[in-house]
Backbone bond lengths (Angstrom), bond angles and torsions (degrees), N, CA, C in turn:
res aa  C-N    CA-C-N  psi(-1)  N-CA   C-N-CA  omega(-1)  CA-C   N-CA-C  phi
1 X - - - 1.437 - - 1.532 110.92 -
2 X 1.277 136.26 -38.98 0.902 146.16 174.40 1.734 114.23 -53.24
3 X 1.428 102.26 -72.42 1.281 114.02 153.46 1.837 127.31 -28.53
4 X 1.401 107.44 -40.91 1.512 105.90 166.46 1.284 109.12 -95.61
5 X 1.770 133.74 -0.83 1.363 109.25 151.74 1.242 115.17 -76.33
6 X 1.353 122.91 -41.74 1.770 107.69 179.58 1.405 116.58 -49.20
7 X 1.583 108.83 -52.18 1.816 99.58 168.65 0.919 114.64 -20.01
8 X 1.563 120.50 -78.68 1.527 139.83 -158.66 1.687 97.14 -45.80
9 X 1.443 128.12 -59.48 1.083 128.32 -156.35 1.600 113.87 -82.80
10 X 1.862 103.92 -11.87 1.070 111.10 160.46 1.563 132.18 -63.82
11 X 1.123 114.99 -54.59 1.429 145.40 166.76 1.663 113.31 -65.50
12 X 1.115 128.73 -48.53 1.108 134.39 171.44 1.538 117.20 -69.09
13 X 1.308 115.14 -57.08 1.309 117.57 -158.79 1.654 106.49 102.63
14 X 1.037 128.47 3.66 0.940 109.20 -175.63 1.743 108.56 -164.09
15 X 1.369 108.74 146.88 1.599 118.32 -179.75 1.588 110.53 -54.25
16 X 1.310 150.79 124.90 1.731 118.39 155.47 1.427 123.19 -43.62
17 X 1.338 125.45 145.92 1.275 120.11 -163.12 1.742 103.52 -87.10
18 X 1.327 139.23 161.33 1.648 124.77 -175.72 1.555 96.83 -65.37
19 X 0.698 126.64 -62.80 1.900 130.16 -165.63 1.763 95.03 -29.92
20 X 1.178 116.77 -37.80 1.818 121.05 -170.12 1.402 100.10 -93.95
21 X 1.019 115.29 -23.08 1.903 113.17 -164.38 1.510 111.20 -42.59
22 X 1.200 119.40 -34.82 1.439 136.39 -150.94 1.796 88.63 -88.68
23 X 1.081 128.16 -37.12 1.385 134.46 175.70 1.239 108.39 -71.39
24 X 1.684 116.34 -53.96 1.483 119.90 177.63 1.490 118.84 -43.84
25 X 0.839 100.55 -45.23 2.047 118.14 -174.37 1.296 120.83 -60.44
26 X 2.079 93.83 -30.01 1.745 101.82 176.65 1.303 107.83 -73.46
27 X 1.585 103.27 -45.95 1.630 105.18 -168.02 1.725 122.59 -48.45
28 X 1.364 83.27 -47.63 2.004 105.15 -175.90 1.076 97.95 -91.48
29 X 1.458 141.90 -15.06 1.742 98.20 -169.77 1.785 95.58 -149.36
30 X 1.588 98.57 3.16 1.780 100.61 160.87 1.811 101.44 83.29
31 X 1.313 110.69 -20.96 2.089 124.29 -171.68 1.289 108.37 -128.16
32 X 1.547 98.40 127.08 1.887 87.73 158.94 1.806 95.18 -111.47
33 X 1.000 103.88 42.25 2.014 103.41 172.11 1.485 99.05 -131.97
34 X 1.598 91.25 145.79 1.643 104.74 -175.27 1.841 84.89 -99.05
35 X 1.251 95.42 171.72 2.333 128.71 -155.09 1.683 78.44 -44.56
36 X 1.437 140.03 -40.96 1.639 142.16 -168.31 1.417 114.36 -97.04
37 X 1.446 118.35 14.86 1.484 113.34 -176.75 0.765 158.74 110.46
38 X 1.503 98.53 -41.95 1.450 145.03 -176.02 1.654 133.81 -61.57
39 X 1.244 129.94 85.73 1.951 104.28 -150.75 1.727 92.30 -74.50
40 X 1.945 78.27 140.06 1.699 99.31 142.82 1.178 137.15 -2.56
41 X 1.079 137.50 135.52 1.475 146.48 155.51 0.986 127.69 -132.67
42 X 1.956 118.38 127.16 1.342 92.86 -176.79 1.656 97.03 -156.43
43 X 1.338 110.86 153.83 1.304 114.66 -152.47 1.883 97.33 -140.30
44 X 1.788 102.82 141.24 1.559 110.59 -167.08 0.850 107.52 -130.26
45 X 1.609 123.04 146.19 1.728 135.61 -166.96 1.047 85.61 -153.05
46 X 1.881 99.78 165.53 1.284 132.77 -160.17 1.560 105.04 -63.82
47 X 1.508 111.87 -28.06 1.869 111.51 -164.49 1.638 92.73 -122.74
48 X 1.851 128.75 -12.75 1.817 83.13 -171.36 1.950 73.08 -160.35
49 X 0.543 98.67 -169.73 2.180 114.69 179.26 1.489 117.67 -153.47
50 X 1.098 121.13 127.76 1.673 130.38 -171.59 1.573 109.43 -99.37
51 X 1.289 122.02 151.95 1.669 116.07 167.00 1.297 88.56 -152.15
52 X 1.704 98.67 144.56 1.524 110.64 -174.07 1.383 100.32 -155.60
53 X 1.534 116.40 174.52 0.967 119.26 166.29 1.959 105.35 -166.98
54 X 1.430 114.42 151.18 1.314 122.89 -153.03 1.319 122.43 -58.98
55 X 1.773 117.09 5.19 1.466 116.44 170.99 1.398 115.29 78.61
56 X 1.229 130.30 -177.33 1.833 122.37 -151.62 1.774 79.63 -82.27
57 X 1.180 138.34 -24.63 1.265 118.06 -163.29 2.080 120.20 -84.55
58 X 1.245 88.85 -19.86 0.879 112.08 149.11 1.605 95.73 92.25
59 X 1.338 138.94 6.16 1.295 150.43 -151.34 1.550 107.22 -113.27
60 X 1.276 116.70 107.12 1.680 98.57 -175.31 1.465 114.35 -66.92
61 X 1.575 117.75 159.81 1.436 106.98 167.43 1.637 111.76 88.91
62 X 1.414 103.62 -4.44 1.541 110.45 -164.90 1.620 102.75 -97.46
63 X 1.607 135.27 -173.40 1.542 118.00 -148.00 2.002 77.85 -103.49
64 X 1.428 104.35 0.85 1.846 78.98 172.73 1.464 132.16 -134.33
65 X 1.594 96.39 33.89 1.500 127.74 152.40 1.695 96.12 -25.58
66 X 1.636 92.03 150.71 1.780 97.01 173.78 1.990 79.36 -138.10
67 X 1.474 94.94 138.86 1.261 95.39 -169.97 1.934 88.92 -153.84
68 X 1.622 115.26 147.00 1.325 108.65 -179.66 1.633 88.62 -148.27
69 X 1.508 114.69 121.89 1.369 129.75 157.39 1.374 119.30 -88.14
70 X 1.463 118.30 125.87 1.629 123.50 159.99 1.245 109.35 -119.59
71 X 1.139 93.10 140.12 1.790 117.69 152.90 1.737 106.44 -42.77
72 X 1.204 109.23 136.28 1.529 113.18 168.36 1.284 108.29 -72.95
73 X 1.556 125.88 122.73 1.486 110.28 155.75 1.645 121.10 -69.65
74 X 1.272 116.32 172.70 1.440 135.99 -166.34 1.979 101.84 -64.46
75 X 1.120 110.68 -48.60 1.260 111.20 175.61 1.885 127.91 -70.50
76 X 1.174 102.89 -15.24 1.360 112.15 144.59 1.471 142.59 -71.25
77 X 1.200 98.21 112.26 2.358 77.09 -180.00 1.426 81.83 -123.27
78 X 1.467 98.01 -175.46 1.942 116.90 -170.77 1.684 120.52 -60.83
């Protein structure tokens, strides 16, 4: 997933904004639920963007969150 946001921001110019994410996820990946159900989350800053989702327990914030931060590359802007 990560990997198809840089695409996007490659090709586009630009990150998807969160308000669309939930659309983005249908287009490219057909789910906005991770292997337990759970939808996506994903959150964007000036230098990197996170996507997560609440882990087999299904509870956000809990110790088995799956969560992956990147650095923005250069060909991405907001």
């Amino acid at each position: 997933m990560v990997v198809g946001l840089q695409r996007t921001a490659d090709e586009s110019g630009l990150f998807p904004q969160p308000e669309v994410f939930e659309d983005w996820l249908l287009q490219t990946y057909r789910s906005v639920s991770d292997p337990w159900g759970s939808t996506y989350y994903y959150r964007i800053w000036a230098d990197s963007f996170m996507v997560g989702s609440g882990g087999p327990d299904t509870v956000l914030r809990s110790d088995d969150d799956i969560r992956v931060t990147e650095r923005r590359e250069r060909g991405g802007r907001r």
